[in-house]
N, C-alpha and C positions, 0 to 999 in steps of 0.2 A: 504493500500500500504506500501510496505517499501522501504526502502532506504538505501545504502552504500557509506559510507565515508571513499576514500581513500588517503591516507597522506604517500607523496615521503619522502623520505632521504635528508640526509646534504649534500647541494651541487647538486642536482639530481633535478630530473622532472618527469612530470606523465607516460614519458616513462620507466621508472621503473618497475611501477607495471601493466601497458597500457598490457598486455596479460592477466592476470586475472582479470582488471574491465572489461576490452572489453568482456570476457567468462563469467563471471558473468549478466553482464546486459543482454547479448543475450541469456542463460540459463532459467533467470528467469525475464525478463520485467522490475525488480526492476528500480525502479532510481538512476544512480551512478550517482558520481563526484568523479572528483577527480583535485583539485584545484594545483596550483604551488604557493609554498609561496613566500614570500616577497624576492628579490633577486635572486632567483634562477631563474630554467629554461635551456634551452638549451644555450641562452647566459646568463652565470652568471653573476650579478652585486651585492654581496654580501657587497659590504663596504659600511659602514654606518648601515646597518640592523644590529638588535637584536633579543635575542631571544624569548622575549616577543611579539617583532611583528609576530614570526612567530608563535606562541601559538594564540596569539589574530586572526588570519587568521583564524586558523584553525580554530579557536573556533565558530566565525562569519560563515563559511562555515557550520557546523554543526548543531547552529541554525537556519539557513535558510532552513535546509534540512529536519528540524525539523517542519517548517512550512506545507512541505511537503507531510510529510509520517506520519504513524502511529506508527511504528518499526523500529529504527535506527542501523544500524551495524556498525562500526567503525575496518577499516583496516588500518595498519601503518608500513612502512617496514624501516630500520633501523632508524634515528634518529627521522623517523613518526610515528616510532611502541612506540617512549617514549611518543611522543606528544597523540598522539590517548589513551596512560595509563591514561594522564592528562585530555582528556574530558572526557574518560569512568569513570572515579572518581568523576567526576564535574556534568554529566548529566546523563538522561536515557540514557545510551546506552545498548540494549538488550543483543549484543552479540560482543566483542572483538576478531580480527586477529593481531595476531603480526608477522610479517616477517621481521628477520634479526634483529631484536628491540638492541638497542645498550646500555642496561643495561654497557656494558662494549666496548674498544673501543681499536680496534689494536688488532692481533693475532699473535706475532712473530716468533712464528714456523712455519706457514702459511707462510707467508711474506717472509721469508728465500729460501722455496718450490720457489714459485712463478716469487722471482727475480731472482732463478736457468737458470729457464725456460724461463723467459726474455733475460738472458744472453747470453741461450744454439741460443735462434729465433735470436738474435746481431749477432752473429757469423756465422750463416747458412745464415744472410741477411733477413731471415722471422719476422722481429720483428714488420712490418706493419699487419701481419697476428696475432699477439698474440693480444687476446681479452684484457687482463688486462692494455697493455699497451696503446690498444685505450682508454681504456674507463676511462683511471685516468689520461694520456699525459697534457690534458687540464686542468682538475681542481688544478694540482699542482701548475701551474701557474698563475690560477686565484682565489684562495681561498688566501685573508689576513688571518693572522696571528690574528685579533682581533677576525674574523669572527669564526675562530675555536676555541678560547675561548668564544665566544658566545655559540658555540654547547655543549661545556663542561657545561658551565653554570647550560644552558639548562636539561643537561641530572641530574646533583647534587640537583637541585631545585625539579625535577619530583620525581625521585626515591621515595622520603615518600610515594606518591599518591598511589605507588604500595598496600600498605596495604590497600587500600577501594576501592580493586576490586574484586566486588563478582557477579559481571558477570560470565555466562560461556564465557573460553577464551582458544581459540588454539594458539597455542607459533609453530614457523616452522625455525629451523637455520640450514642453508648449513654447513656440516661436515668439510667442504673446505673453511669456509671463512677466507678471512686473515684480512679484517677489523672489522668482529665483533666476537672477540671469542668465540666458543663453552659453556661457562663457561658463556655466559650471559645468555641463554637460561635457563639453570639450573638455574641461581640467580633468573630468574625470572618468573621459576617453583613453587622454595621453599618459592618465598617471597609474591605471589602474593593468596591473603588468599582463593581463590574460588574452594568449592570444586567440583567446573565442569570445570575441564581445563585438555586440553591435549597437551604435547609433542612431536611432530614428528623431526627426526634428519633427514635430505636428506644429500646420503654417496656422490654423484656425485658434488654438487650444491657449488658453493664459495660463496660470498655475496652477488650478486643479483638475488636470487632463482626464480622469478617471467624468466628469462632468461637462467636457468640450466637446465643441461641432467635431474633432477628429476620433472623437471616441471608439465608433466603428472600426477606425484602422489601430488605435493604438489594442482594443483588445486579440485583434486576429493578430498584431503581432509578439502578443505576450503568451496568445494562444500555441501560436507556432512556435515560439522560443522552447517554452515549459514543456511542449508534445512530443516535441522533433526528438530523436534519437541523438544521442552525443555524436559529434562526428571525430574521427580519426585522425589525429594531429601529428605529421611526420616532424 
């Protein structure tokens, strides 16, 4: 049997990536999870957590999943795509997804775009209609300021891990995101040493690709990644 471990974002919840584990387990029987770390959730209570706690979750999740199965997958989509780097280093994990993975953090060209657009929905009275501004309204609010130096932390302590992943590993970043720039995907192309790993850039998708116009192609390519048979590497 095998098994897939999926790991939300900073600040986020398993509705995140909740359309591609849900496509996944129903595709192939596998066993998902996909756990909420320490504080988060739909209601955040992030103060006081760290980011060792939210490493050590994961980590716990992954060994139990290990109990499990035979074949472990590991999925992580922005600040879960660094945490998931950190178990595929640390344990068998067969085969690595990174979505959105936040090698790097804020895209301000993006962000520029964006708040245009927030401006433009202010003005027209549509701005309960703009997705971006539901879907960050609340976390600005409820995220300390220690909390997102924890996520930093976080992301500075993993990055080494990056070089002892020789896993095959697909990398997927929204062309459009304004939280994780384009240029992380790359860093963590060129620095992630396996030589079975692929690239896809979705041109529609901002930062939570598991919920963008390229959704269709990013799951058939996580589909085909996770399905395919390991290939033979001379």
């Amino acid at each position: 049997m095998k098994g897939c471990l999926f790991i939300h974002g900073f600040t986020g919840a398993p509705y995140e990536v909740e359309p591609l584990a849900s496509y996944i387990q129903k595709k192939t029987g596998w066993i998902v999870k996909v756990p909420t770390l320490p504080g988060h959730g739909v209601n955040l209570s992030l103060k006081g957590h760290t980011y060792k706690e939210w490493i050590a979750y994961a980590e716990q999740e992954l060994l139990s999943l290990m109990e499990e199965v035979d074949e472990v997958y590991v999925i992580g989509f922005s600040m879960g795509g660094i945490i998931a780097s950190y178990l595929a280093a640390n344990y068998k994990v067969k085969k690595l997804v990174l979505l959105s993975a936040a090698a790097y953090y804020v895209n301000p060209r993006q962000i520029v775009v964006d708040l245009k657009e927030m401006i433009k929905d202010l003005m027209n009275g549509n701005i309960k209609d703009n997705e971006l501004f539901n879907r960050y309204k609340q976390k600005v609010f409820q995220t300390p300021l220690s909390s997102t130096i924890e996520f930093q932390k976080l992301v500075k302590n993993i990055k080494p891990y990056l070089q002892q992943l020789n896993m095959p590993v697909l990398i997927i970043q929204g062309e459009c995101d304004g939280i994780v720039p384009v240029k992380s995907a790359y860093y963590l192309y060129n620095n992630i040493p396996s030589k079975d790993k692929k690239l896809y850039l979705l041109p529609c998708s901002k930062h939570h690709v598991c919920h963008g116009d390229d959704y269709e192609d990013l799951k058939n390519y996580v589909e085909e990644f996770l399905c395919k048979k390991d290939s033979v590497l001379i």
